[in-house]
C-alpha beads as a LAMMPS data file, in Angstrom:
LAMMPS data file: protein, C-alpha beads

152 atoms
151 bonds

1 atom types
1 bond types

-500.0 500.0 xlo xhi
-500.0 500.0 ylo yhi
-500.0 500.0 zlo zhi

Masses

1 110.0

Atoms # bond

1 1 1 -172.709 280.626 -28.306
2 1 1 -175.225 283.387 -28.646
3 1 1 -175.486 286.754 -26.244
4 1 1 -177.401 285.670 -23.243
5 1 1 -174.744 282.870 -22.885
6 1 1 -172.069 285.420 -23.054
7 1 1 -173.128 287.347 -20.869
8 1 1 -173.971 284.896 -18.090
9 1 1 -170.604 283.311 -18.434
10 1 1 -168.353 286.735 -19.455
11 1 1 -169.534 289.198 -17.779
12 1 1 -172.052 288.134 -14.963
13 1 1 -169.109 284.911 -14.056
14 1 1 -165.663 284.100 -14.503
15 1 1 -164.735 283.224 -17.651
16 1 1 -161.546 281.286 -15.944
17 1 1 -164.012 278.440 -14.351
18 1 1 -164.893 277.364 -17.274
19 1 1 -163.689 274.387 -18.593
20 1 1 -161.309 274.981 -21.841
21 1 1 -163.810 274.358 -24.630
22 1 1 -166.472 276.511 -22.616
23 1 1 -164.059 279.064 -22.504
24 1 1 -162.695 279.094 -26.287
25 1 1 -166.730 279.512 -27.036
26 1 1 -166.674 282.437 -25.266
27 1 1 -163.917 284.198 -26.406
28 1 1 -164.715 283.047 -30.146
29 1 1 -167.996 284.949 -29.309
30 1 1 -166.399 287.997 -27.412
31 1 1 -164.227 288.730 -30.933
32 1 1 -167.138 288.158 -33.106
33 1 1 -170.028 290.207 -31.288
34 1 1 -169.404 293.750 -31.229
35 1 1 -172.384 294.455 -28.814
36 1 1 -170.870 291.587 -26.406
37 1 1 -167.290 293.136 -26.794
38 1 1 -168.394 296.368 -25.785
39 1 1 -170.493 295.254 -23.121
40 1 1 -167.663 293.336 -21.676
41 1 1 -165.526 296.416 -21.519
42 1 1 -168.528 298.760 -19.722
43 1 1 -168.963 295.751 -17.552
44 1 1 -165.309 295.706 -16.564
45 1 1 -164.998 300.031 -16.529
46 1 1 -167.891 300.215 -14.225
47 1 1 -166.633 297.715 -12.023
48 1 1 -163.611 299.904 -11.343
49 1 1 -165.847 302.525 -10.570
50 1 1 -166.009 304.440 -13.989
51 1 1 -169.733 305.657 -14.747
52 1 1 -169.770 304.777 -18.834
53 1 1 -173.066 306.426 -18.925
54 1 1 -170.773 309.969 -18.585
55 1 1 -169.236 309.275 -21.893
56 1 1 -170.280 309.522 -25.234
57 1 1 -169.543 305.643 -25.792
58 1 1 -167.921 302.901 -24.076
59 1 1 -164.501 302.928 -26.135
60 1 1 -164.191 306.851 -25.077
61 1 1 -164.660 305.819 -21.485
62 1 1 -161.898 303.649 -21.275
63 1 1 -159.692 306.247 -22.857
64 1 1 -160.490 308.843 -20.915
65 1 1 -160.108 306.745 -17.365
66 1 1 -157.344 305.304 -18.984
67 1 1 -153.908 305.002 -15.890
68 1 1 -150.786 303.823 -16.530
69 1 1 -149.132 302.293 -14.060
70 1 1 -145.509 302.418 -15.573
71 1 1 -146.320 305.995 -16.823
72 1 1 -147.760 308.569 -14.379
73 1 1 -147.878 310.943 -17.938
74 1 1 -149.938 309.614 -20.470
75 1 1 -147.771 311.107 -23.290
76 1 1 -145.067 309.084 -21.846
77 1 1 -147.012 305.387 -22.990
78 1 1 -147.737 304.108 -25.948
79 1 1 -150.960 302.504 -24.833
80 1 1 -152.566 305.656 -24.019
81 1 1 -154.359 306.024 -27.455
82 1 1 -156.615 308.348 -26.914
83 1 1 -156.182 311.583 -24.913
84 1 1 -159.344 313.067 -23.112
85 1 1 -159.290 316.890 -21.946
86 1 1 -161.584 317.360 -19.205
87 1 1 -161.289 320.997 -19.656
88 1 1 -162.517 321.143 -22.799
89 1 1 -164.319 318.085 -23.087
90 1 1 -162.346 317.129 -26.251
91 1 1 -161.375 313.804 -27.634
92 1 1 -157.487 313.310 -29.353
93 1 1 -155.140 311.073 -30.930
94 1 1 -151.343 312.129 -29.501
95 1 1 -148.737 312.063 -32.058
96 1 1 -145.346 312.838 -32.854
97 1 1 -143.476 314.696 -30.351
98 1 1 -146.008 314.129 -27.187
99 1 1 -147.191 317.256 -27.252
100 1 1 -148.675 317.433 -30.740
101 1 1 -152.581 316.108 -31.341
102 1 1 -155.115 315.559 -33.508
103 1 1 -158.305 316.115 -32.385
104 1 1 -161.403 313.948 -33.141
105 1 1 -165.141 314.694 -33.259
106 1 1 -166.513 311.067 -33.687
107 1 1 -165.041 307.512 -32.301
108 1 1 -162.973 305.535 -34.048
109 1 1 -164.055 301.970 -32.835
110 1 1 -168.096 303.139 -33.424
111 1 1 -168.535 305.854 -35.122
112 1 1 -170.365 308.129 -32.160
113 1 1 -170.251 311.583 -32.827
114 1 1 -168.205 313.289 -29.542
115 1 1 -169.068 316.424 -28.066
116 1 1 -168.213 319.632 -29.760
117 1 1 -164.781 320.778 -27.664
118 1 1 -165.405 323.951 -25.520
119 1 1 -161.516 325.156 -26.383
120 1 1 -162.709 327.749 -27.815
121 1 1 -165.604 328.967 -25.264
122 1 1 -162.680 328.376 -23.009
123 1 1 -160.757 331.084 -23.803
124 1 1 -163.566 333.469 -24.587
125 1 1 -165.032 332.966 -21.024
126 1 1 -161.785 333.543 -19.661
127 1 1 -161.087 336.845 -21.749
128 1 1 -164.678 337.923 -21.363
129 1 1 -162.655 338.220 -17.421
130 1 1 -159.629 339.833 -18.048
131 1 1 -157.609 336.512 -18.907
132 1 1 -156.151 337.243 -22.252
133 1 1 -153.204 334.772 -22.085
134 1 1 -154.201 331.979 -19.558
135 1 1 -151.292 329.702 -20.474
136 1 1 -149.246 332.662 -18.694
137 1 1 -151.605 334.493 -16.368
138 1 1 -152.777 332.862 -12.883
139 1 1 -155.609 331.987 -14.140
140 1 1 -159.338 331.054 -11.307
141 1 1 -158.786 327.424 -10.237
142 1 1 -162.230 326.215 -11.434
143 1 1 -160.677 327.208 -15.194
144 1 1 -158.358 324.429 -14.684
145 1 1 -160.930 321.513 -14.425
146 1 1 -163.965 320.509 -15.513
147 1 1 -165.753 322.464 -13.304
148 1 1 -165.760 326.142 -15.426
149 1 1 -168.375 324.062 -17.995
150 1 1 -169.999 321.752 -15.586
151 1 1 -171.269 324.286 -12.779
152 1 1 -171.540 326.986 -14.740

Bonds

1 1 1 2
2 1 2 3
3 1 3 4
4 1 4 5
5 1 5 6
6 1 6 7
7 1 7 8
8 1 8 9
9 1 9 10
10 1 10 11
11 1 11 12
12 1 12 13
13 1 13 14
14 1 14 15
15 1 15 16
16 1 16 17
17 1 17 18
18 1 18 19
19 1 19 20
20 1 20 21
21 1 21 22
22 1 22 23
23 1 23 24
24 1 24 25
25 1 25 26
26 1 26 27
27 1 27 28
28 1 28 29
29 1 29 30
30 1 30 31
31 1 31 32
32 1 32 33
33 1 33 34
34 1 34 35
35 1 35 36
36 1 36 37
37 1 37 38
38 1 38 39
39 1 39 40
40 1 40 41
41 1 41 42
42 1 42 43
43 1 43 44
44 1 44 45
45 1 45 46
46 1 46 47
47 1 47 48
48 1 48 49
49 1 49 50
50 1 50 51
51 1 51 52
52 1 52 53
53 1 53 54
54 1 54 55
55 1 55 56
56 1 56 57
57 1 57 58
58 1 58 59
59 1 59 60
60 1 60 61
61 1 61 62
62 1 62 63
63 1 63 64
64 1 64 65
65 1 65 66
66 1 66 67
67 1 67 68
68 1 68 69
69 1 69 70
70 1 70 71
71 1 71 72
72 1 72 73
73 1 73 74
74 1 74 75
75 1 75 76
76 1 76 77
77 1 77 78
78 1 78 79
79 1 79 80
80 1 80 81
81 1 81 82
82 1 82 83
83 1 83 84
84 1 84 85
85 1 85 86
86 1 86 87
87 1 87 88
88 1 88 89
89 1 89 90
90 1 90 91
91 1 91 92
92 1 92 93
93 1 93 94
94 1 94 95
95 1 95 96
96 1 96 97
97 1 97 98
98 1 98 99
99 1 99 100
100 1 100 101
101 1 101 102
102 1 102 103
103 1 103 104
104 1 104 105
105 1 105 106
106 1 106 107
107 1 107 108
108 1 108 109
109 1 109 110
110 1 110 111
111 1 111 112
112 1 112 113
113 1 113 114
114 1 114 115
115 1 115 116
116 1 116 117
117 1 117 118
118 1 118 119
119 1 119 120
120 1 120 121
121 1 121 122
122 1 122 123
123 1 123 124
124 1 124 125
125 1 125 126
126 1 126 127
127 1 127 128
128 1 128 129
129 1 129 130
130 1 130 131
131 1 131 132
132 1 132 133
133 1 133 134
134 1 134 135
135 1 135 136
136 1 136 137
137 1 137 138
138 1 138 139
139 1 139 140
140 1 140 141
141 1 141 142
142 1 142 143
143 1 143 144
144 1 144 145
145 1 145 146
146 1 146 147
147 1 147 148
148 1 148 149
149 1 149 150
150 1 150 151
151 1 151 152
């Protein structure tokens, strides 16, 4: 099976009206072809309404929309491989006790380089303020979202 087949039977039909053979074609394909893989998955993120094109790559997209029904905290599930912070736009892997992380600065699946994490412009925008210790102070509501990097 090459790509255009793929695609026209993966990602632009359903892959369950097929007949069997068809369909053991197309997965053989989908877990050889890294380009058909990953367009699979951006097909299937932006059909839930997730605009890949915000992230650096398509693996960091589904992490960072990644839900858990069973687990309304991400450090609670085990699927939840990757943690995104919106606040300072910076890519982990949890570990150990839930709370503890490693943080990344390219993807593990492809290699693309992830932002630079604005932790640390974070808290020098905040004390450049007044807010020396905003894990205790009531810190301005747009500091605890995205939107302290995006609008400003």
């Amino acid at each position: 099976m090459n790509c255009s087949e793929f695609k026209k039977y993966w990602i632009e039909g359903n892959i369950n009206d097929l007949d069997s053979d068809l369909q053991e074609k197309t997965l053989d394909h989908f877990h050889s072809c890294k380009a058909c893989s990953d367009a699979a998955l951006a097909a299937t993120l932006e059909a839930r309404g997730v605009h890949v094109d915000s992230y650096p790559c398509v693996h960091m997209a589904q992490y960072a929309e990644f839900h858990c029904d069973q687990h309304p905290d991400p450090k609670d599930c085990h699927d939840a491989t990757i943690k995104y912070d919106e606040i300072f736009d910076e890519y982990s892997i949890p570990h150990g006790d839930g709370v503890s992380q490693l943080t990344i600065s390219n993807c593990p699946w492809c290699g693309t380089k992830l932002p630079e994490s604005k932790r640390d412009l974070w808290f020098d925008t905040l004390e450049s303020i007044g807010y020396d210790d905003p894990w205790d102070q009531e810190i301005p509501e747009e500091y605890k979202s995205k939107s302290w990097r995006v609008h400003s």
